[in-house]
N, C-alpha and C positions, 0 to 999 in steps of 0.2 A: 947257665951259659948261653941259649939259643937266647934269652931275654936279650943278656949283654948284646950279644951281638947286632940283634935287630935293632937297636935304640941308636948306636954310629948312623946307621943303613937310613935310619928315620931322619937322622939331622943331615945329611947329604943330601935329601931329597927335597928337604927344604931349602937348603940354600942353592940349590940347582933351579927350583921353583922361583927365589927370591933374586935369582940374577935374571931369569927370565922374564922377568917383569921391567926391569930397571931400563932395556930399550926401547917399550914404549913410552915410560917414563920421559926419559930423552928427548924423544920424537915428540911429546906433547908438549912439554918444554919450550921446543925449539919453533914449534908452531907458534905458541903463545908470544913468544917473544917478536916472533917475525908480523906477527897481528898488530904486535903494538906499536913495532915500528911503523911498519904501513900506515898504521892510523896517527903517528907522530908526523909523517911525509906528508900527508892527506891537509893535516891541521896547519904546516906551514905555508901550502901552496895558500891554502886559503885566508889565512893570516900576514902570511910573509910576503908574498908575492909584490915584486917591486915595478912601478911606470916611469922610464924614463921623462924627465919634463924641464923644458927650460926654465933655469936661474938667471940672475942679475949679477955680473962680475965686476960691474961698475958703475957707478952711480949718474944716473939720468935725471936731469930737471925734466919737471913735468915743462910739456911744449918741447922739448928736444924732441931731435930724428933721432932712431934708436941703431946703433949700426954693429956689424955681427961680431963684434969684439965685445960690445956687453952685456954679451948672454955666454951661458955657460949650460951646461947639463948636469943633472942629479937623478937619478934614482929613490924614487918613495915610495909608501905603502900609500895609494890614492884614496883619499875619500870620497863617497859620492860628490859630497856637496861643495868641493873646492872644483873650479874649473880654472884649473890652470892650461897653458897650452904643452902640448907632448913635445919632445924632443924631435920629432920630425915635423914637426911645424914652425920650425925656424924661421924658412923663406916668409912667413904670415906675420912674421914679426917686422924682421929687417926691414929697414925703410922706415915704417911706420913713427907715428910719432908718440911719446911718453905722455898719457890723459892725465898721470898723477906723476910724481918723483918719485923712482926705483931704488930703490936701496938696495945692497950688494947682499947677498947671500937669501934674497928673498925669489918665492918663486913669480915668473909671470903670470898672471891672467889673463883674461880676454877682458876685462872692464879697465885695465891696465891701460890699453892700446888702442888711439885711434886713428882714423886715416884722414881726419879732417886738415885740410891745410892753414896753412899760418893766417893767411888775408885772403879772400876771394875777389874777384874782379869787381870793381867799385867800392872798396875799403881802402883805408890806409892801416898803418899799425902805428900806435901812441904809448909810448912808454909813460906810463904816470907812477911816481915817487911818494907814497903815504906812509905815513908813522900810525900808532899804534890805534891812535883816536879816529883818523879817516877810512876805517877799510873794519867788517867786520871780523868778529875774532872767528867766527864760522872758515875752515879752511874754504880755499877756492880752489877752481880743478878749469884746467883748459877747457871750455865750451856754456862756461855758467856764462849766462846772463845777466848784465849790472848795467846802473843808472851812473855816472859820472857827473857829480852833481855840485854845484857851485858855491862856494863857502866864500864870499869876499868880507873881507875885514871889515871890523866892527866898525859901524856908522857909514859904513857905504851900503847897506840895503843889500837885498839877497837878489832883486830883479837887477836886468840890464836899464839903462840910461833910458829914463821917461817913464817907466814903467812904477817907478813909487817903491819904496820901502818895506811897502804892506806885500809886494807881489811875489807869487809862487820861485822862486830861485831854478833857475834853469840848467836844464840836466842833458846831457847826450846819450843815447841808450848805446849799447857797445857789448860786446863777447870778449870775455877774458879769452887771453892767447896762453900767456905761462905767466907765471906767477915764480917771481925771482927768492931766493933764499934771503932769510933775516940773516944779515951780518954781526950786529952787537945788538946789546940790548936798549931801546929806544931808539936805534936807527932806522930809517926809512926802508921800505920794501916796495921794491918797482914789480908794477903791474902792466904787461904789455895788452893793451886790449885794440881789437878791432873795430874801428867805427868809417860810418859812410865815408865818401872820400871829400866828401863839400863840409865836412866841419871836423876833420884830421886838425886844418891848419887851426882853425879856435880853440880843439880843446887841447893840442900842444901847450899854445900860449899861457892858459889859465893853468895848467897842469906846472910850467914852467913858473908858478907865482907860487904856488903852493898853495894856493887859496879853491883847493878839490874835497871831495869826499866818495867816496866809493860807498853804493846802496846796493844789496843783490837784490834783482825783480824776479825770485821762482815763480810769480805767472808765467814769463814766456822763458824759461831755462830747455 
């Protein structure tokens, strides 16, 4: 009988022991978990973390003024290697003019945007019209530099008058301004470019014949 007895007495003490244990259980538990979240919060700042930066809500020809109806703001995860401008850099936008064509839902850059103006003092601005054959297929961006160069119809010679057949075909140098949208396909796309202001009125003229070609000179771009 004293057997009997001791043997209840022995399993009480275990399970007395065996609850004892169970709240540090618990507590190491609740630690681990609170660890892991930490280290879950830790990994989205670093991950997650978003920069506000100006969008395009509207679409800009390149050479347009950009004005504060067509930007927007977004939130991103930034990369180093994009430099777009931040959301409080708006005012560095406005004004300014579009170097390329902005697309809607794209972010800005700072290669996006510049502050050069249309014509400077002693230029004119020349709208000239080329089809596919006169302008290269290379896009162009407001501030390249090109030859506007003389294409007169077959059998009248590439020189002006006296100058012969054989001679160099003459060119005005000039800075694209903006570069207009293709409308159909084989139709002409106007290039407005800047040139001195004493040969505006001739290369209107020629430009008006259709008898032009457009050359880019990346020496002086």
């Amino acid at each position: 009988m004293p057997t009997s007895a001791a043997q209840p007495a022995a399993s009480v003490a275990v399970g007395i022991r065996g609850r004892r244990r169970r709240p540090g259980m618990y507590a190491l538990a609740v630690t681990l978990i609170a660890a892991g979240g930490l280290g879950g919060f830790v990994a989205w700042q670093e991950t997650g973390e978003r920069t506000p930066v100006l969008t395009v809500t509207r679409a800009v020809p390149a050479g347009d003024v950009i004005d504060d109806a067509d930007l927007g703001e977004a939130s991103i995860s930034l990369d180093p290697a994009l430099k777009p401008f931040k959301a409080a850099d708006r005012e560095q936008v406005v004004g300014k003019r579009a170097a390329v064509a902005l697309v809607p839902g794209a972010m800005v850059s700072r290669g996006q945007v510049t502050d050069r103006a249309l014509v400077t003092k002693g230029e004119q601005l020349v709208g000239i019209g080329l089809k596919a054959n006169q302008l290269p297929t290379t896009p162009l961006s407001p501030g390249d530099r090109v030859l506007v160069v003389s294409t007169p119809a077959e059998g009248q010679g590439a020189g002006s008058a006296g100058r012969g057949a054989d001679a160099e075909p003459e060119s005005v140098a000039a800075r694209v301004v903006r570069v207009g949208d293709k409308q159909e396909a084989g139709s002409e796309r106007v290039v407005d470019v800047a040139v001195p202001a004493d040969q505006g009125p001739t290369l209107a003229a020629r430009a008006a014949s259709g008898e032009v070609a457009l050359v880019v000179d990346p020496g002086s771009s």
